[in-house]
C-alpha positions in Angstrom: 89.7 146.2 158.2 90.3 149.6 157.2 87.9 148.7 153.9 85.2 147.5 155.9 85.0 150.9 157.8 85.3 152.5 154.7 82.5 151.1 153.5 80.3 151.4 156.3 81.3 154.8 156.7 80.3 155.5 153.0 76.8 153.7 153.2 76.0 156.6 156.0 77.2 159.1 154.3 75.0 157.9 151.7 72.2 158.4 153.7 72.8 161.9 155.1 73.3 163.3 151.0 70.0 161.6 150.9 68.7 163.6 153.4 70.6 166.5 152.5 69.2 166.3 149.6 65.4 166.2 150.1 65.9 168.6 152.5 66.9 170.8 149.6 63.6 171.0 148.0 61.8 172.9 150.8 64.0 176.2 149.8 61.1 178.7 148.0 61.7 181.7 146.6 58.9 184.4 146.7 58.6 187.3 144.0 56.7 190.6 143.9 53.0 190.2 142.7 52.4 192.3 139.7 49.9 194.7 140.1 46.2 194.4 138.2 44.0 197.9 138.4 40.7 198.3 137.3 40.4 199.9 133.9 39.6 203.8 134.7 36.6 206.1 132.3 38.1 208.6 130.2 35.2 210.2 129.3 31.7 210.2 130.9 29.2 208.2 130.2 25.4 208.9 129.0 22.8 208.4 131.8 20.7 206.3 129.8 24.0 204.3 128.7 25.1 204.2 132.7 24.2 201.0 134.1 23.6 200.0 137.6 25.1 196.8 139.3 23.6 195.0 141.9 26.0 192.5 144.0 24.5 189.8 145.6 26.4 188.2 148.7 28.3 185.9 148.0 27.0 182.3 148.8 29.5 180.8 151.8 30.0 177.6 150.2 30.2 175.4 153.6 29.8 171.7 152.3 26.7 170.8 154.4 28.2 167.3 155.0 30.9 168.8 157.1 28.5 171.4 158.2 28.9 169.9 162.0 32.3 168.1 162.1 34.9 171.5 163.1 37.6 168.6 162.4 36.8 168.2 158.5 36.3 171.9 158.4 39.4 172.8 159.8 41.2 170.7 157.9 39.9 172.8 154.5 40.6 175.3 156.4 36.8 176.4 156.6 35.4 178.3 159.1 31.3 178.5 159.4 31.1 181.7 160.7 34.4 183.2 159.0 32.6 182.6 155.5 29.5 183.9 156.5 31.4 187.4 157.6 33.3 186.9 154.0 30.3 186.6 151.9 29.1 190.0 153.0 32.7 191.6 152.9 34.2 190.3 149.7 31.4 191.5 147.9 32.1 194.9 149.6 35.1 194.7 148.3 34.4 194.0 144.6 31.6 196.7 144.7 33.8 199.1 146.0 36.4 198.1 142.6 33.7 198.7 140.2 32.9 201.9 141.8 36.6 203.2 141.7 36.6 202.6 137.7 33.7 204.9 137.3 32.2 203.1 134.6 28.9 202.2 136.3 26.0 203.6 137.6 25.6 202.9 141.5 26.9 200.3 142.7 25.0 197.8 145.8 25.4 195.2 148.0 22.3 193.4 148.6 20.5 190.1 149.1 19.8 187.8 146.4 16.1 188.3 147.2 16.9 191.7 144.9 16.2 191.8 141.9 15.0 193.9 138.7 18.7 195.4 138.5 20.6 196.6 135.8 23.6 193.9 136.0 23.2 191.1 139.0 26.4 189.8 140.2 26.7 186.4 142.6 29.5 185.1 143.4 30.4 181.4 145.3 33.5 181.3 147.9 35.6 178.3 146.8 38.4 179.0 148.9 39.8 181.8 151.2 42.8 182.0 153.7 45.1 184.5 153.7 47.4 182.8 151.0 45.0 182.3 148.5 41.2 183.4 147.2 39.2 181.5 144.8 35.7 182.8 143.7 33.3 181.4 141.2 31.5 184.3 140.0 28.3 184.7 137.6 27.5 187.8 136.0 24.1 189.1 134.1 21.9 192.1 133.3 17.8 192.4 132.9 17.0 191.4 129.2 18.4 188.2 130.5 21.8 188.1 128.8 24.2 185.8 130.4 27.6 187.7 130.7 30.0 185.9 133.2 28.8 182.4 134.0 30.6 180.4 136.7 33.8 181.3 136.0 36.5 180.9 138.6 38.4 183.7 139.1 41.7 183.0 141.0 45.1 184.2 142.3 47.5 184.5 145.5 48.0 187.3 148.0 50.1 190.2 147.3 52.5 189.7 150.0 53.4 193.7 150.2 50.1 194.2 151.4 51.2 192.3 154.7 54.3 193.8 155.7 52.9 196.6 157.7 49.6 197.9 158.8 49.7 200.6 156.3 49.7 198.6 153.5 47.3 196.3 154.3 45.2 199.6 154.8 46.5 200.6 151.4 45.2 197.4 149.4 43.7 194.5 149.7 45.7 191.4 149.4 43.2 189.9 146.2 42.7 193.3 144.7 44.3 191.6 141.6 40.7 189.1 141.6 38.5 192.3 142.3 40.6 193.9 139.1 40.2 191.1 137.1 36.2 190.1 137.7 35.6 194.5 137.0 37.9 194.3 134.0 35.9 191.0 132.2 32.9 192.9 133.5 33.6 196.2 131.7 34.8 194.3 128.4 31.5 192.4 128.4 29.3 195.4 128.6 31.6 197.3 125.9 30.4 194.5 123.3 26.8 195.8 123.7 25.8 198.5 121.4 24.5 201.7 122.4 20.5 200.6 122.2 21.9 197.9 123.9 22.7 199.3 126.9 19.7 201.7 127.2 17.2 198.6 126.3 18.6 196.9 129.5 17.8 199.9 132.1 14.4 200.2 130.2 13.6 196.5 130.6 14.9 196.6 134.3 12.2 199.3 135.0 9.6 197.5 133.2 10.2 194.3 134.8 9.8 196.1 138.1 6.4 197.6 137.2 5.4 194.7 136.0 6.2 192.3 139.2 4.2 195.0 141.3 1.0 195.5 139.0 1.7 192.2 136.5 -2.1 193.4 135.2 -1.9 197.2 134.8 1.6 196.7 133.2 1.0 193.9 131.2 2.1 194.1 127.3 4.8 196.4 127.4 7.3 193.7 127.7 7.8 190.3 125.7 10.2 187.2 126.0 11.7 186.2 123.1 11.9 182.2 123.7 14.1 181.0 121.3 17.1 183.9 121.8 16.0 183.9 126.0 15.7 187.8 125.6 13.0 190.4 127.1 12.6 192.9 124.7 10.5 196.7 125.2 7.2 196.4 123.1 5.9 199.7 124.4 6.7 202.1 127.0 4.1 203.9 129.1 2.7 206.7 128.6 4.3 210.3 130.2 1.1 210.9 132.0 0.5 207.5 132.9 -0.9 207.5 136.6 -0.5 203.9 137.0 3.3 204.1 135.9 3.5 207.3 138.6 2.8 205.4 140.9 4.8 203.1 140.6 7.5 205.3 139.8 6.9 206.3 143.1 7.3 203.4 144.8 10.1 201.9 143.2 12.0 205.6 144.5 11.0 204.3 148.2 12.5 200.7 147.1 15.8 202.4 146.0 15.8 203.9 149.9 15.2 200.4 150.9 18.4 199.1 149.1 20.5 202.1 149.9 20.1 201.3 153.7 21.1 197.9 153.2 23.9 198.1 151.3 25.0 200.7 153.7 24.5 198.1 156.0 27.2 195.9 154.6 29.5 199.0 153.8 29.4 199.8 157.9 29.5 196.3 158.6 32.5 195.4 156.3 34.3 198.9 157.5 33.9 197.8 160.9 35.5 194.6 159.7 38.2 195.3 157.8 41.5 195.7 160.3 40.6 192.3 162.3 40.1 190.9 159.3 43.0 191.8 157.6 45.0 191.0 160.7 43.2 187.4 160.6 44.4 187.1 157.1 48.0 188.0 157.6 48.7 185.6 160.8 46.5 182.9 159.0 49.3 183.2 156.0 51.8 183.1 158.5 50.4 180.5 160.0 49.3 178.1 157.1 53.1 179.2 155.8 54.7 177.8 159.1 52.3 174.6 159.2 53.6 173.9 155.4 56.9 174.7 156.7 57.2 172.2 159.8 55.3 169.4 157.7 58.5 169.9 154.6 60.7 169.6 157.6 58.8 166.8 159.5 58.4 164.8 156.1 62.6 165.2 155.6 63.8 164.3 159.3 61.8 161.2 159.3 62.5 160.2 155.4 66.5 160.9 156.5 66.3 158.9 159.4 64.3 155.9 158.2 66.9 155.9 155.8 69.7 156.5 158.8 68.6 153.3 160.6 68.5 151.2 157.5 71.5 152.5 156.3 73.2 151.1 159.7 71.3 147.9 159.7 72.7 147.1 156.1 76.3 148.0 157.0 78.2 145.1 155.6 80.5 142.9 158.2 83.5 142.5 156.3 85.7 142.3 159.1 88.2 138.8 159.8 87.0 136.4 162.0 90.0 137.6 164.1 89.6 141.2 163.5 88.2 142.4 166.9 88.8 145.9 166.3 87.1 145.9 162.7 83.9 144.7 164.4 84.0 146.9 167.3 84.0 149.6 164.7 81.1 148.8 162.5 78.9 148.1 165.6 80.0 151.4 166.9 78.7 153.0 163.5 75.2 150.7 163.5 74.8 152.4 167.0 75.3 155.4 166.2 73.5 155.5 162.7 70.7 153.7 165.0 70.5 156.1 167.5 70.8 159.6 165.3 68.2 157.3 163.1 65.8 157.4 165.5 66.2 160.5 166.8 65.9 162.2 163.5 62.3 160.1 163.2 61.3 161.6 166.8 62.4 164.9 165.8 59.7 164.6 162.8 57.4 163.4 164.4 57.7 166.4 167.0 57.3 168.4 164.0 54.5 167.0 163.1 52.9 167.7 166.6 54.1 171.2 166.3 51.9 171.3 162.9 49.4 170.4 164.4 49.3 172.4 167.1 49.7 175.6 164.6 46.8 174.5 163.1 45.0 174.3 166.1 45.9 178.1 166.8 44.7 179.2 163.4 41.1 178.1 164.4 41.4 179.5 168.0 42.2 182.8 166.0 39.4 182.0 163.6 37.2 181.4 166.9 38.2 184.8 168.4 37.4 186.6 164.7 33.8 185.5 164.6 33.4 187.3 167.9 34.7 190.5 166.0 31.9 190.1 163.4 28.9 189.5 165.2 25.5 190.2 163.2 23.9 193.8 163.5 20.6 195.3 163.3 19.4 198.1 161.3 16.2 199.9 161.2 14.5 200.4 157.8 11.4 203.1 157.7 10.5 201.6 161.2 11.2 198.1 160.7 13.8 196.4 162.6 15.9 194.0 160.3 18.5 191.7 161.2 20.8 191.7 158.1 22.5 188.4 158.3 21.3 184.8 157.1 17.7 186.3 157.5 18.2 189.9 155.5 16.7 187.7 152.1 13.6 187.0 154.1 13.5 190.8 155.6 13.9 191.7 151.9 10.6 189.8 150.9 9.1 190.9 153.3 9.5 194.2 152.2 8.8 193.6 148.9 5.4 192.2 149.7 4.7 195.0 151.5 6.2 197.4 148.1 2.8 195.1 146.6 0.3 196.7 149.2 1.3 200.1 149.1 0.6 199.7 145.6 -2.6 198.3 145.8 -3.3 200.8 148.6 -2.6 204.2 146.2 -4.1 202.5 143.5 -7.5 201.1 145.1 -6.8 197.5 144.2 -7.1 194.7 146.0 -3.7 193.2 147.0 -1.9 190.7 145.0 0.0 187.4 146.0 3.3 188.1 145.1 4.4 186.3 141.7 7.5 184.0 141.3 10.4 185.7 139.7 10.7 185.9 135.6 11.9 182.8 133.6 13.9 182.3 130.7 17.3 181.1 130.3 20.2 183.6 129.3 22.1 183.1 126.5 26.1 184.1 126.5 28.2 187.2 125.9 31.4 186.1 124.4 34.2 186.5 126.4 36.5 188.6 125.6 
């Protein structure tokens, strides 16, 4: 008799260091996040060497096929409007990293409608929550040299940065991605040679000229095919009226760009605390979620295992031995019942999951309130800089075409498509 119990007491024992035991592997340990800075100037840098970046927002990435189902969405943890607010902010953020390094020539924010730049930056949101930021980011400048191209650039919060308000004043969570994508950028450029570099503001400003008077301006550039290069063939004159001109207007496009990407310096400022806010409770959140799923996942493994543990407790009581059996049925009960509690108890957490989840996206609801599209008036022109600043851009640009042909007597000319040519690769360093 007292071997049977034995044994049946053993088999649940069995199943509780089983439980015990996955339970175990939930335990994380969190270290500090080393710190990545962008590399500063030490000395400054020639006008004509200093070139100017243009950021484009970054492209939301909502997978149209789930563009309408808020379950699939949630799920990725993907919020429409969120990403929409993040495409103009993250940018923000990496402009205002290249501009801290002082190794550039102004830095903007603007449309992808904007081109003739210096260095054009775009950039793809593959993931963002407050524990993690993923961006694919493509990087090139006016001759048409490919720099960066679709490279994924990765990491997970700094964790300091939530711990008080301060902090996450201080720095930004994924200022280590921001360091990184400025660091590659800065090594890139630092392979060009000196002619290099001036070549590439030369050929922006040509480029320019030539999209607004493609006839007047035509000849001074040409596109090397096979190497997928512009290169200068000539540069105007000093005294050049036509090139005055549109010196002149390209000054007024400048003012253009400067208001927008003010726009999305206000509009990211205005931003920034319920969005950092948003960030820290969804890493809380998506932390505690994780955290009652582990735990869900371990009660109901440990008691499945419970209630077959007491169903396979072997009888090897007497047929006489009353008191054995009354024993080993007492322990099936009782595995049974702390069995199935410990399943209910998962599944609970489950629910409780679930409902975390659900809180997250109320929170994400409330946000998108926060960040509401704004309106900004450009030289008389009311634009609305969200989905529709690209077109508002164009717009403008077309109209950059008539002033031209205004000053210059012409008659006004449909605006071209934008240069060809594909852009062969820097190598990394």
């Amino acid at each position: 008799m007292r071997s049977a119990i034995r044994q049946a007491a053993m088999t649940l024992l069995g199943a509780g260091l089983l439980g015990a035991s996955l339970g175990g592997c939930v335990v994380k340990e969190t270290r500090p996040l080393e710190k990545i800075n962008p590399i500063q100037a030490t000395a400054q840098i020639p006008q004509d060497e200093l070139l100017e970046v243009a950021i484009h927002t970054f492209e939301p990435n909502v997978p149209p096929e789930l563009a309408k189902d808020e379950a699939a969405l949630a799920k990725r943890r993907i919020y429409p409007d969120i990403r929409k607010a993040e495409s103009h902010y993250l940018a923000t953020l990496l402009r205002t990293t290249l501009e801290s390094s002082g190794q550039w020539g102004s830095v903007r924010v603007v449309p992808a409608t904007v081109e003739f730049v210096d260095v054009a930056v775009s950039g793809r949101i593959l993931e963002s929550t407050g524990a993690h930021l993923a961006l694919e980011i493509s990087v090139s400048d006016s001759s048409g040299r490919a720099w960066i191209a679709h490279k994924r650039y990765e990491g997970p919060a700094d964790l300091g940065c939530y711990r008080t308000d301060a902090a996450l004043r201080a720095r930004d969570p994924f200022q280590n991605v921001y360091s990184q994508i400025a660091n590659d950028m800065l090594a890139l450029r630092d392979r060009l040679a000196v002619q290099e570099r001036r070549d590439v503001r030369r050929v922006t400003d040509l480029r320019f000229a030539r999209d607004l008077a493609p006839q007047a301006m035509d000849g001074y550039l040409a596109h090397d095919g096979a190497a997928g290069f512009y290169k200068v063939v000539r540069l105007p004159s000093s005294d050049d009226p036509v090139a005055s001109r549109i010196e002149r207007i390209r000054a007024r496009d400048a003012k253009v760009v400067d208001t927008v990407n003010g726009y999305y310096a206000n509009f990211s400022e205005q931003m920034r605390e319920s969005y950092g806010n948003w960030r820290r409770t969804s890493y809380e959140q998506i932390e505690q979620e994780d955290h009652l799923r582990n735990q869900a996942r371990t009660r109901t493994v440990l008691g499945a295992a419970a209630v077959l543990a007491s169903v396979l407790v072997p009888a090897n009581c007497g047929a006489g031995s009353y008191g054995c059996q009354r024993a080993v049925n007492t322990m099936r009960a009782a595995g049974v019942i702390g069995g199935a509690a410990s399943v209910l108890s998962g599944i609970k957490k489950y629910s409780d999951a679930s409902v975390q989840g659900q809180a997250l996206k109320e929170l994400s609801q409330s946000f998108e309130s926060e960040v509401a599209p704004q309106v900004v008036d450009v030289e008389g022109r009311t634009l609305r800089l969200t989905g529709t600043a690209e077109e508002q851009y164009r717009e403008w640009r077309q109209m950059l075409q008539q002033l031209y042909a205004e000053e210059n007597g012409e008659a006004v000319v449909a605006e071209a498509p934008g240069d060809a040519g594909a852009a062969p690769a820097v190598p990394h360093p």
